[in-house]
DSSP file (Angstrom, degrees, kcal/mol; ACC not computed):
  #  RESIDUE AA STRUCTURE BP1 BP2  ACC     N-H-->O    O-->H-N    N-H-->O    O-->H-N    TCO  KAPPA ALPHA  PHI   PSI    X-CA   Y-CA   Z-CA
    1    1 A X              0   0    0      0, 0.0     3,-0.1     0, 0.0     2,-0.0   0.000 360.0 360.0 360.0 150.7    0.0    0.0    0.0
    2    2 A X        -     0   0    0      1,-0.1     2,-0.3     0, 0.0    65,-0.1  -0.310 360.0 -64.9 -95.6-171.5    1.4    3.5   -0.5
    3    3 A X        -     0   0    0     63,-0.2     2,-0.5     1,-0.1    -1,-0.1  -0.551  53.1-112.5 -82.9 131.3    1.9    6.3    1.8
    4    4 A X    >   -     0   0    0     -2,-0.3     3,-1.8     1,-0.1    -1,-0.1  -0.451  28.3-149.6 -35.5  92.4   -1.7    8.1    3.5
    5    5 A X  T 3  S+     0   0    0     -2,-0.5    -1,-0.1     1,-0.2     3,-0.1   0.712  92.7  37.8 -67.5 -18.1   -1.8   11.6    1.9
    6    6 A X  T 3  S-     0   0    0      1,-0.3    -1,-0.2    58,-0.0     2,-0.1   0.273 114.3-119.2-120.4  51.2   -3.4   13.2    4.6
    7    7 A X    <   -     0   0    0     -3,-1.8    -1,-0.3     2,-0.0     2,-0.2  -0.277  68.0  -9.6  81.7-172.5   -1.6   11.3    7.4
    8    8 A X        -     0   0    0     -3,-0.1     2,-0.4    -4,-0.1     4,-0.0  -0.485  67.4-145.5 -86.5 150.0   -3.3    9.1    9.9
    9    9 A X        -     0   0    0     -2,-0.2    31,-0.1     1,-0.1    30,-0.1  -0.951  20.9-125.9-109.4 101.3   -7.5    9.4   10.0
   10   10 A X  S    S+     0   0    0     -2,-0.4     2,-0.4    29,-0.0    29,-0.2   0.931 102.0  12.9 -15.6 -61.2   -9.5    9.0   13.3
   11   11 A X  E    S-a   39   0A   0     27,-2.3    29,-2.8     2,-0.0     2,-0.2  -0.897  74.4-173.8-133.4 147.9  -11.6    6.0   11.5
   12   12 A X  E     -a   40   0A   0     -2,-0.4     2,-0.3    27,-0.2    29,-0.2  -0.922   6.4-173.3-154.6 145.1  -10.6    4.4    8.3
   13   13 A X  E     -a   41   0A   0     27,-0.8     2,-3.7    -2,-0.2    29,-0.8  -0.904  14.7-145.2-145.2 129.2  -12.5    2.0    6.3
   14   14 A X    >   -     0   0    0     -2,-0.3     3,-2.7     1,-0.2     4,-0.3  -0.316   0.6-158.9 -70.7  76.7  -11.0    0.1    3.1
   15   15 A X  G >  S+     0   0    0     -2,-3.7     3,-0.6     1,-0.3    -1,-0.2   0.562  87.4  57.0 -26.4 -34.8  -13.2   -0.5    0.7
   16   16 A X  G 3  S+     0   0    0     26,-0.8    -1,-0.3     1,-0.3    27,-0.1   0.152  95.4  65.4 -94.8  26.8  -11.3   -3.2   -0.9
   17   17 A X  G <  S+     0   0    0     -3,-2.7     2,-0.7     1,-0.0    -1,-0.3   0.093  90.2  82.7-109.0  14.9  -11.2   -5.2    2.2
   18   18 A X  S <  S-     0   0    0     -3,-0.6     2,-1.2    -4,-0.3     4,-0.1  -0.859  71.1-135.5-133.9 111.8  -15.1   -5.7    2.2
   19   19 A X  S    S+     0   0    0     -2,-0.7     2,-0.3     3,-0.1    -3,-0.1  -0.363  73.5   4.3 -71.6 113.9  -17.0   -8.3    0.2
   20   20 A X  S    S-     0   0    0     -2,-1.2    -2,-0.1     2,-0.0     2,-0.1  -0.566 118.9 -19.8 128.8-174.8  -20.2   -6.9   -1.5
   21   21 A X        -     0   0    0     -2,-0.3     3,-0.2     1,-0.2     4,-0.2  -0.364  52.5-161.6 -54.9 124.7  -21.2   -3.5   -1.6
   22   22 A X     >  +     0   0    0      1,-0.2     4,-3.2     2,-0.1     3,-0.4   0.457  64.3 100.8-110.8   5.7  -19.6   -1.3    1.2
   23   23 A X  H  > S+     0   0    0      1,-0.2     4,-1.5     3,-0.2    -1,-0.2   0.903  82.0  53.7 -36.5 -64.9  -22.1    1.6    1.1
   24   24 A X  H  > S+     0   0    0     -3,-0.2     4,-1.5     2,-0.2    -1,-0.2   0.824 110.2  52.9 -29.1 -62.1  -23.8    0.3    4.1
   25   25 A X  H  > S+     0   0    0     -3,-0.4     4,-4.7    -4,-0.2    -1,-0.2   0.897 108.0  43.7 -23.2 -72.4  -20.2    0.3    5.7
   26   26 A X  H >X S+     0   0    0     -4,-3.2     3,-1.2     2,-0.2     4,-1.1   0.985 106.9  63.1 -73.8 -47.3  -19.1    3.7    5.2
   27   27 A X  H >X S+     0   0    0     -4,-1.5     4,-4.9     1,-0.3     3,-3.1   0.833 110.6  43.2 -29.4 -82.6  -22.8    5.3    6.2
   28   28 A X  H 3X S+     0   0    0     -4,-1.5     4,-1.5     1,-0.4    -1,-0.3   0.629 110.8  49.1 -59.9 -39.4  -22.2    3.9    9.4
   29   29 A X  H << S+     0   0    0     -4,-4.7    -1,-0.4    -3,-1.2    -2,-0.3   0.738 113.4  46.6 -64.6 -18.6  -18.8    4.8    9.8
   30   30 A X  H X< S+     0   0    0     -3,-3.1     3,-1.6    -4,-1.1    -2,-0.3   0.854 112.9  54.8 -88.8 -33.0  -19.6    8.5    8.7
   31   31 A X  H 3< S+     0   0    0     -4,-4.9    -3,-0.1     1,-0.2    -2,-0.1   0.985 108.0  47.7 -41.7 -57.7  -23.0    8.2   11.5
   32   32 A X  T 3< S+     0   0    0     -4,-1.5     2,-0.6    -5,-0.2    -1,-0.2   0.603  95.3 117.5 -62.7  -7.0  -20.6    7.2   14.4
   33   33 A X    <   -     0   0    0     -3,-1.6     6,-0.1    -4,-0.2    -3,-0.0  -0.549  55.7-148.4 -65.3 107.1  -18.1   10.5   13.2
   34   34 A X    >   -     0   0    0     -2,-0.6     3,-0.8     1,-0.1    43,-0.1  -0.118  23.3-100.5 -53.7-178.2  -17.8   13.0   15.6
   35   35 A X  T 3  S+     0   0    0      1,-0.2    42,-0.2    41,-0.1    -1,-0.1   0.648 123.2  39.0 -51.6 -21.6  -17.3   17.2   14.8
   36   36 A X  T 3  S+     0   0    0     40,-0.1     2,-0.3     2,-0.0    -1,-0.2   0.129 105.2  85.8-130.5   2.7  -13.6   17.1   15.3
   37   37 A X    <   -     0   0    0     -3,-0.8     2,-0.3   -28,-0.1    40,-0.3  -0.776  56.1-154.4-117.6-176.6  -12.9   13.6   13.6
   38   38 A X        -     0   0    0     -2,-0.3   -27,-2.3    38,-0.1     2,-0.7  -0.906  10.8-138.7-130.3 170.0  -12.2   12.6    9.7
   39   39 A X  E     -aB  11  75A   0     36,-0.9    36,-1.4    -2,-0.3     2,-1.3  -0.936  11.7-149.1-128.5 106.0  -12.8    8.9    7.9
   40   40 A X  E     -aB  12  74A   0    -29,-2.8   -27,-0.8    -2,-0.7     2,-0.3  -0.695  16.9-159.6 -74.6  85.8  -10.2    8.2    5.7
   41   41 A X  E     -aB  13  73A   0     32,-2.2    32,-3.3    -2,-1.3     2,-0.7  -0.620   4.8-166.3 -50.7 118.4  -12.0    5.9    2.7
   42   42 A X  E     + B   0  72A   0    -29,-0.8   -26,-0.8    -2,-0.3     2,-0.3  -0.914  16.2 159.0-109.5 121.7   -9.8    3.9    0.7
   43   43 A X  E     - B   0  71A   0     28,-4.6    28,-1.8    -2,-0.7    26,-0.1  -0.842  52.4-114.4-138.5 162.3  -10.9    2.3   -2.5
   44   44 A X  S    S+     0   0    0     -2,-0.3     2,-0.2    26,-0.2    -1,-0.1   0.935 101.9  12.3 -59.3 -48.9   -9.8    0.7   -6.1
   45   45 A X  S    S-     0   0    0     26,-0.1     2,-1.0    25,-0.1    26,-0.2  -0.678  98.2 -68.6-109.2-173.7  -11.4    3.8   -7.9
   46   46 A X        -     0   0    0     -2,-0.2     2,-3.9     1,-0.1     3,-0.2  -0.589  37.7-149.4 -94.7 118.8  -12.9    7.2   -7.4
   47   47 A X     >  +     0   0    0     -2,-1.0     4,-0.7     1,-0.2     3,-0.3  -0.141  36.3 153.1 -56.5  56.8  -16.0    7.0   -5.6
   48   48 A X  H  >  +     0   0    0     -2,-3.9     4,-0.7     1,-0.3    -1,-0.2   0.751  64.8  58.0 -83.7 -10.6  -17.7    9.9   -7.1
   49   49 A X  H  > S+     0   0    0      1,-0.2     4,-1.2    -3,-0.2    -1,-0.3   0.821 103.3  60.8 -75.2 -17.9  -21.7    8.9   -6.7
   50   50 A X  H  > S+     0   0    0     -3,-0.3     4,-0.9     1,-0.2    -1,-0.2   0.991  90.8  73.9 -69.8 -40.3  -20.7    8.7   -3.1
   51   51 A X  H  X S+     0   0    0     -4,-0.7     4,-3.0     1,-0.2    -1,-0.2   0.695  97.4  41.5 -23.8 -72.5  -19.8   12.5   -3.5
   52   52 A X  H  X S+     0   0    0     -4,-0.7     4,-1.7     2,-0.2    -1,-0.2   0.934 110.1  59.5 -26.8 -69.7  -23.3   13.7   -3.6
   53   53 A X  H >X S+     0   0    0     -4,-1.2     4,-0.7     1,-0.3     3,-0.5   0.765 112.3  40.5 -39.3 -80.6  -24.3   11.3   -0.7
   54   54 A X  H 3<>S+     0   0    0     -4,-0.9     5,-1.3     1,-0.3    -1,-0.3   0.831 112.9  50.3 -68.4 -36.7  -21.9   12.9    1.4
   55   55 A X  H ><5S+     0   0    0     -4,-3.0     3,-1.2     1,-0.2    -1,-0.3   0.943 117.3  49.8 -52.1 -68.6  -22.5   16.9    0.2
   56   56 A X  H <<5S+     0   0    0     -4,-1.7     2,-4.8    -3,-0.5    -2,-0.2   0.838 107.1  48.2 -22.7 -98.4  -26.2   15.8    0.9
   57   57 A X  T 3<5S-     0   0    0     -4,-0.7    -1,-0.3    -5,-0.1    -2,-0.1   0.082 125.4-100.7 -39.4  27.0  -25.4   14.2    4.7
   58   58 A X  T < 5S+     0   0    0     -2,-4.8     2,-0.2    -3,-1.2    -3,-0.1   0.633  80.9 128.1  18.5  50.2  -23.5   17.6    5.5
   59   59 A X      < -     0   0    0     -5,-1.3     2,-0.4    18,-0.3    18,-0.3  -0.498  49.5-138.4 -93.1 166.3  -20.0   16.4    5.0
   60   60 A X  E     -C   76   0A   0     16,-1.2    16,-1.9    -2,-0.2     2,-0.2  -0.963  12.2-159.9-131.3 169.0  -17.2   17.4    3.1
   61   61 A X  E     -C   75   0A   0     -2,-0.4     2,-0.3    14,-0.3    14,-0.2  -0.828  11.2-173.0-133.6 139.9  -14.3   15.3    0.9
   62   62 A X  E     -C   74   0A   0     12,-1.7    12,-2.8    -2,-0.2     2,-0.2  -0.944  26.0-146.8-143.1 146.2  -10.9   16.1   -0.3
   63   63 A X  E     -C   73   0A   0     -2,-0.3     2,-0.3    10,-0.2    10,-0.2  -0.673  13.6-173.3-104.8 139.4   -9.4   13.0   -3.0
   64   64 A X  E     -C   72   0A   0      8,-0.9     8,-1.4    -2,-0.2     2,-0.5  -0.938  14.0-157.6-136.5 156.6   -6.1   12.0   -3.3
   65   65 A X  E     +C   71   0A   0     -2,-0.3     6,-0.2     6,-0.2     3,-0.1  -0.927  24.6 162.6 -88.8  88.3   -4.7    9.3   -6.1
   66   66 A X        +     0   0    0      4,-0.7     2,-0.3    -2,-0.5   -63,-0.2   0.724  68.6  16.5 -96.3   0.0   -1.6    8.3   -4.4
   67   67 A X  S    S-     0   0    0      3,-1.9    -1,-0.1   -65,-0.1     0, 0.0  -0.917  77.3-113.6-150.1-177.3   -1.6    5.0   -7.0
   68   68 A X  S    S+     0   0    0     -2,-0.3     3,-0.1     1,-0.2   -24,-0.0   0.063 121.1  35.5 -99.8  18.8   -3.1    4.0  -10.1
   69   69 A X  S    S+     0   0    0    -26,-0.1     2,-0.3     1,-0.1    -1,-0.2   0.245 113.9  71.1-159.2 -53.9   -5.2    1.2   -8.3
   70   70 A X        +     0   0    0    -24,-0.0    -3,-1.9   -28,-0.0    -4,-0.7  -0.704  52.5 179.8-121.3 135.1   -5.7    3.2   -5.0
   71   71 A X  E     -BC  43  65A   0    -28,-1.8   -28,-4.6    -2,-0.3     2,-0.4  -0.980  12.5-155.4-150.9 126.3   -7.9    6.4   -4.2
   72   72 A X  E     -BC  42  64A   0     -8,-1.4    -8,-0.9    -2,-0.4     2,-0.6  -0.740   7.3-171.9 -98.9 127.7   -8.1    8.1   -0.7
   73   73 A X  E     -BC  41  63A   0    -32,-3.3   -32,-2.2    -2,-0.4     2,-0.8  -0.879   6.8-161.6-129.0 116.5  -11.0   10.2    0.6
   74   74 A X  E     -BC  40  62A   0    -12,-2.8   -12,-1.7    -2,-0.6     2,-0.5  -0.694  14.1-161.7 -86.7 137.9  -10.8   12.0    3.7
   75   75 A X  E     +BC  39  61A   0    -36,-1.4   -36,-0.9    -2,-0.8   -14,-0.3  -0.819  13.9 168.7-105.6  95.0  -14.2   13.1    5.3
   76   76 A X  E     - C   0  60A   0    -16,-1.9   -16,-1.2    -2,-0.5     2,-0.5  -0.336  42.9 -92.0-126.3-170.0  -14.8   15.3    7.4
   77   77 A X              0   0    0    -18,-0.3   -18,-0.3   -40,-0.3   -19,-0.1  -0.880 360.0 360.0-115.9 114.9  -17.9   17.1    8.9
   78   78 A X              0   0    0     -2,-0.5   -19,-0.2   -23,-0.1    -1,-0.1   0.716 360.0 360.0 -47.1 360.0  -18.9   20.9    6.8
C-alpha cells in the first residue's frame, strides 16, 4: 500500500477489504463521526456517486490518487 496523503485518520474503512457492496459500511462509519474527527476511505477507484451522498449528509471530501489502483477520501464534517 502507498503512503496516506493526509496522514493518519480518526476512522478508516478500506473499501477493498469488504466483500459486497460497502455503502452500508461507510454510512455507518460517517453516522458514528464525531465534529472534530475525519474517515479516511480507501478504494480501487474514485467513488464519485458517493460525493453527492456525502454533500447531501453535510460532509465534506478532499481525494487524493496516491496509486493508479488506489484512491483516498478523507471526510470530514462541513
Amino acid at each position: 500500500m502507498s503512503a496516506k496523503p493526509f496522514g493518519e485518520a480518526d476512522k478508516t474503512v478500506d473499501a477493498r477489504e469488504i466483500d459486497g457492496e460497502p455503502f452500508g459500511e461507510i454510512m455507518t462509519a460517517l453516522e458514528d463521526l464525531s465534529a472534530d474527527e475525519a474517515l479516511l476511505l480507501i478504494n480501487s477507484f474514485e467513488p464519485e456517486p458517493l460525493y453527492a451522498v456525502i454533500d447531501e449528509r453535510g460532509f465534506e471530501h478532499e481525494t487524493a490518487n496516491p496509486a493508479s489502483d488506489e484512491w483516498h477520501v478523507k471526510i470530514t464534517q462541513a
